[in-house]
ZAGUVO-662951 format. One record per residue: y, x, z negated of N, C-alpha, C in turn. Coordinates in steps of 0.2 Angstrom, whole numbers, padded with zeros to 4 digits, always signed. Layout:
N
YXZYXZYXZ
...
//
This chain:
160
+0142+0060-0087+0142+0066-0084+0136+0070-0085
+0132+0074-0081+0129+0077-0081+0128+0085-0084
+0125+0087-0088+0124+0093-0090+0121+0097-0087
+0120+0104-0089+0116+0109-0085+0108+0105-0087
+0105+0105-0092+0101+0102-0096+0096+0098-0092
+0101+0094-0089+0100+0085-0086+0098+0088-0079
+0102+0092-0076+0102+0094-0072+0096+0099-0068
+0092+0103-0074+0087+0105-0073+0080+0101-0075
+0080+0097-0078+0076+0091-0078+0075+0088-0074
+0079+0088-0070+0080+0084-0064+0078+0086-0056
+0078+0095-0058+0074+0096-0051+0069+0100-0054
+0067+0100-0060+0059+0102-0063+0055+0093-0061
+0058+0088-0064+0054+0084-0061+0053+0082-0053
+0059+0081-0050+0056+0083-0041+0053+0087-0040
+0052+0093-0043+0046+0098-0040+0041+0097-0042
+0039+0095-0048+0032+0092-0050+0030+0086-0047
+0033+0080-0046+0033+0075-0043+0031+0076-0035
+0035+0079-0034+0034+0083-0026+0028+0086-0022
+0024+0091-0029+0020+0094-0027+0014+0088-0027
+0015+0085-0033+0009+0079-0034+0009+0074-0028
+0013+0074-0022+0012+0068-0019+0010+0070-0013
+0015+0075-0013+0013+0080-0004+0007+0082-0003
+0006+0079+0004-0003+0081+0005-0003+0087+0012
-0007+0091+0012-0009+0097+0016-0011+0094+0020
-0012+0098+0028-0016+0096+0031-0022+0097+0033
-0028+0093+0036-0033+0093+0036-0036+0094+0043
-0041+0100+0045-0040+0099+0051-0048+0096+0051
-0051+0096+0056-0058+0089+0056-0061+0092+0062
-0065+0095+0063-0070+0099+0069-0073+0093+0071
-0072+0091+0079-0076+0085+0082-0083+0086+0083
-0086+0094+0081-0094+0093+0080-0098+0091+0074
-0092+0093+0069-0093+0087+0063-0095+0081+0062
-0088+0078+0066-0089+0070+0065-0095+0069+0071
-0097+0072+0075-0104+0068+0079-0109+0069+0076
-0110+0074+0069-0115+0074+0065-0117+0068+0059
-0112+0065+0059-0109+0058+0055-0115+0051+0059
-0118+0049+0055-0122+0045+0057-0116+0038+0057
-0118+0035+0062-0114+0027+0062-0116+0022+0059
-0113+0019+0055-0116+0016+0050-0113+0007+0051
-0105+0008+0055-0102+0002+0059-0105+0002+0062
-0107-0005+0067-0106-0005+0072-0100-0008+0073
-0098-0006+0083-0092-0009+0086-0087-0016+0085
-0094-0020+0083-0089-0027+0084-0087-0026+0075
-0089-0022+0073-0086-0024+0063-0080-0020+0067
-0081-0014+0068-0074-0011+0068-0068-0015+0070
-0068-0019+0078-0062-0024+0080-0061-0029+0075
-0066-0029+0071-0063-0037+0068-0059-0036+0061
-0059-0028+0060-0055-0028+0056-0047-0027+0056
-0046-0027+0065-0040-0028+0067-0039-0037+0071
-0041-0039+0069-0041-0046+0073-0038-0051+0067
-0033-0055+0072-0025-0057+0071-0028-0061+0065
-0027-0062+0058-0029-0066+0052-0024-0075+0055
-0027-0078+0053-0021-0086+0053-0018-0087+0049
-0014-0091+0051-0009-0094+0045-0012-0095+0037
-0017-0097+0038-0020-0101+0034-0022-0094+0027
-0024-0087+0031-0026-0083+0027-0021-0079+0025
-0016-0079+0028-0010-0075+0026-0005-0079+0022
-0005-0086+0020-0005-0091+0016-0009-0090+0007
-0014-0088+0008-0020-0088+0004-0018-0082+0001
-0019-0077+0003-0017-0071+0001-0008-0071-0002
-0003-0073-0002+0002-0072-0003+0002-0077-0011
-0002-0083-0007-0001-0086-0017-0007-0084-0022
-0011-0082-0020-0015-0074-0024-0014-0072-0027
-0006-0067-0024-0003-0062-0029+0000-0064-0033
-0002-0058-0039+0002-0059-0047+0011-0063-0046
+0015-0066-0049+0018-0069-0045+0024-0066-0051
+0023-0062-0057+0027-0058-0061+0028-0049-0061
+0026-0048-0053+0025-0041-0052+0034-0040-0049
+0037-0032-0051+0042-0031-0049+0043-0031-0041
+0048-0034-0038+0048-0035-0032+0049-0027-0027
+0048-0027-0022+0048-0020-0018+0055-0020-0017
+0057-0013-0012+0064-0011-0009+0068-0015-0007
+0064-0022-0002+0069-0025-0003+0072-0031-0007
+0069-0032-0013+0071-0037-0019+0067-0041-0018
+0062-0042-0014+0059-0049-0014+0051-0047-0015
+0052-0052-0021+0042-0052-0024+0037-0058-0023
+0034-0060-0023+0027-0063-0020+0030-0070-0021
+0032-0070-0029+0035-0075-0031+0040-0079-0026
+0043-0075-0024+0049-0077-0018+0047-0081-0013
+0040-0077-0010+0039-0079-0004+0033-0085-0006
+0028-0087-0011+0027-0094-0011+0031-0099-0017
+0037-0097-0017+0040-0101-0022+0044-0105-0012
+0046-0100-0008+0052-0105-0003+0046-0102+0001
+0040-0102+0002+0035-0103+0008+0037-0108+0014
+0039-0115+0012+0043-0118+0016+0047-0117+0021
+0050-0114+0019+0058-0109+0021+0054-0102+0028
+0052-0100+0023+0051-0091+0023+0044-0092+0029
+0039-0095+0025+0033-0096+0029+0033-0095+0037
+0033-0097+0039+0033-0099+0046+0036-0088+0050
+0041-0087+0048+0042-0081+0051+0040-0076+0048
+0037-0077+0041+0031-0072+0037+0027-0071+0042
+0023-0078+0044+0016-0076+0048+0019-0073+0054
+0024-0074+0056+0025-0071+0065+0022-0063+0063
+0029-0062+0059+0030-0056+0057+0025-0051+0056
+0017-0054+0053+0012-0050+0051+0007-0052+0057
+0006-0056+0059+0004-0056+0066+0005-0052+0069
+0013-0051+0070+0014-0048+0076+0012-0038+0073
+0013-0037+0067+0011-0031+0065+0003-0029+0066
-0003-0035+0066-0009-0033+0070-0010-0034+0076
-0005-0038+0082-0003-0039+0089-0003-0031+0090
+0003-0027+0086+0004-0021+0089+0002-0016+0088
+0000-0017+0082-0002-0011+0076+0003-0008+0075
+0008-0006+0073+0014-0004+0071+0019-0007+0066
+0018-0002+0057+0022-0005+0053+0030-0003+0054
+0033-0009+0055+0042-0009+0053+0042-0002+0048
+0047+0000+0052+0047+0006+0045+0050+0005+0038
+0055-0003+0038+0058-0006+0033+0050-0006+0026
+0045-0008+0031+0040-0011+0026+0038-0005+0024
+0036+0002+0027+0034+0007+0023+0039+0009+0016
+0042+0006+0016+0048+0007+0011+0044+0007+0005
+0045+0011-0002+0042+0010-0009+0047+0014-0014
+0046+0012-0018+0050+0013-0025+0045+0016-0029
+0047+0024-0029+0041+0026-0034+0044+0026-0041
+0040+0023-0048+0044+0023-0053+0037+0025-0058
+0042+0029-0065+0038+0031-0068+0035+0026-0074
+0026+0025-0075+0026+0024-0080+0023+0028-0086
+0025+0030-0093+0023+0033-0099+0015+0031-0100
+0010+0037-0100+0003+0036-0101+0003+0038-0107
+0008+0040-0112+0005+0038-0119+0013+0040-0122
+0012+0040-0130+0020+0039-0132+0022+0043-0132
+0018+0048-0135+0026+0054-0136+0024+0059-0130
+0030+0057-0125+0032+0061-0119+0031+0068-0121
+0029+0073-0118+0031+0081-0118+0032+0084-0110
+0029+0081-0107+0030+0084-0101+0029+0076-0094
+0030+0081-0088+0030+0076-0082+0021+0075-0083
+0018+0076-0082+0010+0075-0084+0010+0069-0087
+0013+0066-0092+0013+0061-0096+0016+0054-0093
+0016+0056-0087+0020+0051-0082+0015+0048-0075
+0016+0042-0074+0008+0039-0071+0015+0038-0064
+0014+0041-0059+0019+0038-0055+0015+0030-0052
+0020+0028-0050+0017+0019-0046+0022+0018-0039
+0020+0015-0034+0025+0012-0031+0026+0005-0030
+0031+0004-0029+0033-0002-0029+0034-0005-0020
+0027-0007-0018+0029-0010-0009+0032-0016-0008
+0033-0016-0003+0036-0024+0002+0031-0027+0001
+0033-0033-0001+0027-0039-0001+0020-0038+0006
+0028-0038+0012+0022-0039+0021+0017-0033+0019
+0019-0026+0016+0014-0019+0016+0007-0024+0011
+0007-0027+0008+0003-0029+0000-0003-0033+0005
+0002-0039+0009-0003-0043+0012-0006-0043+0017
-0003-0036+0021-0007-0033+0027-0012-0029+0022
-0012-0025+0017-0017-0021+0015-0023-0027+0011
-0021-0032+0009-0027-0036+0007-0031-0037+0010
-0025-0038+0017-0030-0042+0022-0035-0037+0026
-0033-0032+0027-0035-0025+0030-0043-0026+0025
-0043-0025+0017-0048-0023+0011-0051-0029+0013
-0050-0034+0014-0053-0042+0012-0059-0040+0020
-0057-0038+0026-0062-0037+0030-0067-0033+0033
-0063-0025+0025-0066-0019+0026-0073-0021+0020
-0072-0025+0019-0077-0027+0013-0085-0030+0015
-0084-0033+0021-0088-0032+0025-0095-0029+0025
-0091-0022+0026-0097-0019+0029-0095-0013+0023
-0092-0010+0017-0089-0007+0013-0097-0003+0009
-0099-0008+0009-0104-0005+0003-0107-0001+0007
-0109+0000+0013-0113+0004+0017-0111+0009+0018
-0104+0008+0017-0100+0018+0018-0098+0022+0013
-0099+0018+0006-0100+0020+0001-0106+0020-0003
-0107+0027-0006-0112+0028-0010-0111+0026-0017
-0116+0023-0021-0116+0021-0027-0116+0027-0030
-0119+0033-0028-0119+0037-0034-0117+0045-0033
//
């Protein structure tokens, strides 16, 4: 059972939690961004959206750490290249078809935020790192997305 105690820890941490993750919005004046020098060109931008193979969404799945906690739906990296066999074949439709449409399942934005301790002795929500836990498909669309932002990556970012 819960207590008064528990109870208010419980919606002091939602509210800390809350405020930490909610973002404002931003509005973005379109005489701004034409003052933005182009630093892509065109053909990089498409290719970041161009359908990866079997072969690289293969690669990237036996890549991942294989003792990471699985995402919301139970199933961690390890799963998907231990029965790749099995699983394989409607992995790739599946993430294909998410750069076919551009549209993630909203199962996949699914995450498990959990807390971990940044040092021992707890005193506050502050001393809590949140992390989330994704679906595998979110992990190796986002690798694949990195793997071809890299590219041209160094050019949009400043070393100093």
């Amino acid at each position: 059972m819960y207590d008064q105690d528990t109870s208010r820890m419980q919606e002091a941490g939602i509210a800390y939690f809350r405020t930490l993750i909610s973002s404002q919005p931003i509005e973005i004046f379109e005489d701004i961004l034409s003052s933005i020098p182009s630093l892509v060109i065109h053909q990089e931008i498409s290719s970041i959206m161009t359908i990866p193979t079997r072969e690289e969404i293969k690669d990237v799945i036996f890549s991942m750490s294989r003792n990471r906690a699985p995402g919301p739906n139970g199933f961690s990296a390890d799963f998907y290249s231990t029965c790749w066999d099995i699983v394989g074949t409607d992995l790739v439709h599946a993430i294909k078809e998410f750069f076919r449409r551009k549209v993630f399942p909203r199962s996949w934005k699914a995450t498990f935020i959990t807390l971990i301790p940044k040092v021992v002795n707890l005193t506050s929500f502050r001393d809590f790192r949140p992390i989330s836990l994704c679906n595998v498909c979110y992990k190796v669309i986002s690798k694949i997305i990195t793997t071809q932002l890299s590219i041209f990556l160094d050019r949009l970012i400043s070393p100093e």
